[in-house]
VOGU-3710 file (C-alpha; in Angstrom, 3 decimals, decimal comma):
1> xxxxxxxxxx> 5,987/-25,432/-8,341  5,625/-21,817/-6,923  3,199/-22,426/-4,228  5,013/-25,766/-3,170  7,949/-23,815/-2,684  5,706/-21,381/-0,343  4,664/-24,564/1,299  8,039/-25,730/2,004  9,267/-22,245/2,981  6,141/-21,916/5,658
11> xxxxxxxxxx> 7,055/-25,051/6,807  11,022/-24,416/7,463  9,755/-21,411/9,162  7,460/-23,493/11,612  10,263/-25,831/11,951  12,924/-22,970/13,225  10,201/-21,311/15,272  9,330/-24,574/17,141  12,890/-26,270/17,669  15,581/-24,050/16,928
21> xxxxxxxxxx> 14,176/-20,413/18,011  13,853/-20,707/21,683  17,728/-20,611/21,973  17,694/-17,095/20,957  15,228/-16,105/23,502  15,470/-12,760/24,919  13,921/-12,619/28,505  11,529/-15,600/27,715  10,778/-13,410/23,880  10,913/-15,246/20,745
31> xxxxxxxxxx> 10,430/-13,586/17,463  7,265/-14,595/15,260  8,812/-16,009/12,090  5,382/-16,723/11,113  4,350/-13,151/11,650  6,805/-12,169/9,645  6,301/-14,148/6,887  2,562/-12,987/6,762  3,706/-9,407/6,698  6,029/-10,304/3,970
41> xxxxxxxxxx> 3,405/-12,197/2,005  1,007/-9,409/1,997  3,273/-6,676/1,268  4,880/-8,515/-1,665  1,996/-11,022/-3,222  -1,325/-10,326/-3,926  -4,420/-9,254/-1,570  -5,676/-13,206/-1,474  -2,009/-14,667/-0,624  -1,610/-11,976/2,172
51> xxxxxxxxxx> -5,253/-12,659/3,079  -4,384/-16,632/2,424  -1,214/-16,625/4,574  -2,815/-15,063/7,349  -5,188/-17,455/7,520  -3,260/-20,472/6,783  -0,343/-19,399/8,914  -2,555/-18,564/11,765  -4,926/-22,095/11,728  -1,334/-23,407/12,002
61> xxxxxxxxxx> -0,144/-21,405/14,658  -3,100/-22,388/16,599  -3,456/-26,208/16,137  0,862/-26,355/16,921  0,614/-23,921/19,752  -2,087/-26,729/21,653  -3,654/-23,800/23,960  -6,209/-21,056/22,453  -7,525/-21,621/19,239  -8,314/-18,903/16,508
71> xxxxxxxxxx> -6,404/-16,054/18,333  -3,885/-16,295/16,108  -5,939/-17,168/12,858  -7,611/-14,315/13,679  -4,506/-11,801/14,399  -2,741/-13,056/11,216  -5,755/-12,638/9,104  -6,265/-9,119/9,834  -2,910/-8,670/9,474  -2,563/-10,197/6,280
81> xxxxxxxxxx> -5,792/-7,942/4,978  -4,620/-4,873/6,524  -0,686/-4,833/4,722  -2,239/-5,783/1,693  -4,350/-2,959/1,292  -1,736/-0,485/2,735  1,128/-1,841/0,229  0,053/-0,058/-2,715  -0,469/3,578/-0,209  3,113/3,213/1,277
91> xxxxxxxxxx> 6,005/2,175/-0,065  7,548/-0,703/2,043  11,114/-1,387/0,976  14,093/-0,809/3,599  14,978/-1,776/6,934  13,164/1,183/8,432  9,601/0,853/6,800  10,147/-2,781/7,093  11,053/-2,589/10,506  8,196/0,318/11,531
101> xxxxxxxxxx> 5,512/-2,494/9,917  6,659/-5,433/11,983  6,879/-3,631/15,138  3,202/-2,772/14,334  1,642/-5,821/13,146  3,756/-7,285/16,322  1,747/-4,733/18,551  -1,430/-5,847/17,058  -0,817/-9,453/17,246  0,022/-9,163/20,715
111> xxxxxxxxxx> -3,192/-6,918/21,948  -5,716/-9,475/19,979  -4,147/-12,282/22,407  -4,462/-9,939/25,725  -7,853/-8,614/24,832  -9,105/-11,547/23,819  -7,579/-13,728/26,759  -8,512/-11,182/28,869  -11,972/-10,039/27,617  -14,265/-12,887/25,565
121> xxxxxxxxxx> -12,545/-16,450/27,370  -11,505/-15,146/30,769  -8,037/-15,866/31,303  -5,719/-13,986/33,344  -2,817/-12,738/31,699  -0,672/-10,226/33,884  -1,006/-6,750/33,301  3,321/-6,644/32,781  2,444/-8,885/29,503  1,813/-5,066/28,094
131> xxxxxxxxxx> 5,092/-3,280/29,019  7,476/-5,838/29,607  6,760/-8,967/26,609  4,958/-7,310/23,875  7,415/-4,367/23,523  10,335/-6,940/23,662  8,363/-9,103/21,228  7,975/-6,062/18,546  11,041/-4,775/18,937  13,050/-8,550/18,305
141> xxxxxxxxxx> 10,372/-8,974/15,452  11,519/-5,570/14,160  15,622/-6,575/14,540  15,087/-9,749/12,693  11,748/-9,552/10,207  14,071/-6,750/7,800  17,268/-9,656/7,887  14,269/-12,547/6,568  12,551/-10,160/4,212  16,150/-10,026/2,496
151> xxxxxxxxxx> 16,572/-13,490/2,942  13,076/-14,228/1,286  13,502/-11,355/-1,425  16,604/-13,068/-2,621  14,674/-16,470/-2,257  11,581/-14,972/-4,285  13,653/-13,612/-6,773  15,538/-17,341/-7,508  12,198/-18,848/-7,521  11,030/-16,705/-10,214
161> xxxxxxxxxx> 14,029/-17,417/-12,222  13,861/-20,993/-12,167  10,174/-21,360/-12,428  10,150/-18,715/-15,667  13,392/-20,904/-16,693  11,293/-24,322/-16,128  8,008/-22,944/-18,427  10,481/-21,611/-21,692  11,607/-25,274/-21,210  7,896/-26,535/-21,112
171> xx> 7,339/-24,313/-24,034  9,589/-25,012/-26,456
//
């Protein structure tokens, strides 16, 4: 019941990020929700779900997005292995530490696409991609990933309840 309701909660995030999400674009910027979720996943579940989510959140990133494929698998991966390990050396509660994180996973995520576009397929992607977008890009991912790590704290937290409620009932 758990992971279904990680399922359904990846999915509602896809479904805001796709439809929804582009009315709230800053100059032509969209926050990652499914960044964000990665960063929460590996700060908050184990190594293999923040590993997981990367992976799983990037494949679909890349087979909805209908250009490059495995930028983002790859982005969100290493992202996902790289909060992991650095949860249990920092401690990453707050809007600031929260915010710092996301602004740097954003940063990442967005130099994997240029260097990669840029480097290994060819592609031209202008050169104000690096101080006009991506700073925009981190910065909204930094203003709204601390408002959905409450909102999914607060979510975890219920899910807990009723799935520890659901197994004494199962128990008894």
């Amino acid at each position: 019941m758990y992971y279904l309701a990680q399922i359904l909660i990846v999915l509602i995030l896809f479904s805001i990020q796709t439809t929804w999400l582009g009315m709230f674009s800053i100059g032509g910027v969209v926050p990652d929700l499914a960044l964000i979720w990665v960063v929460y996943c590996a700060v908050h579940c184990s190594r293999t779900m923040g590993v997981g989510s990367g992976v799983i959140t990037g494949i679909l990133q890349d087979s909805l997005s209908g250009g490059l494929l495995g930028v983002n698998t790859l982005s969100k991966s290493f992202i996902g292995l790289f909060f992991s390990a650095l949860k249990d050396k920092f401690y990453v509660e707050g809007v600031i530490p929260v915010a710092f994180f996301l602004i740097l996973s954003s940063l990442f995520d967005g130099l994997v696409f240029y260097l990669s576009m840029n480097t290994v397929l060819g592609g031209e992607v202008a050169t104000s991609f690096l101080y006009q977008s991506l700073p925009a890009y981190s910065l909204y991912n930094g203003i709204v990933g601390p408002v959905l790590f409450y909102a999914l704290n607060h979510l975890e937290g219920w899910l807990k309840l009723k799935t520890s409620k659901l197994y004494m009932t199962w128990v008894k």
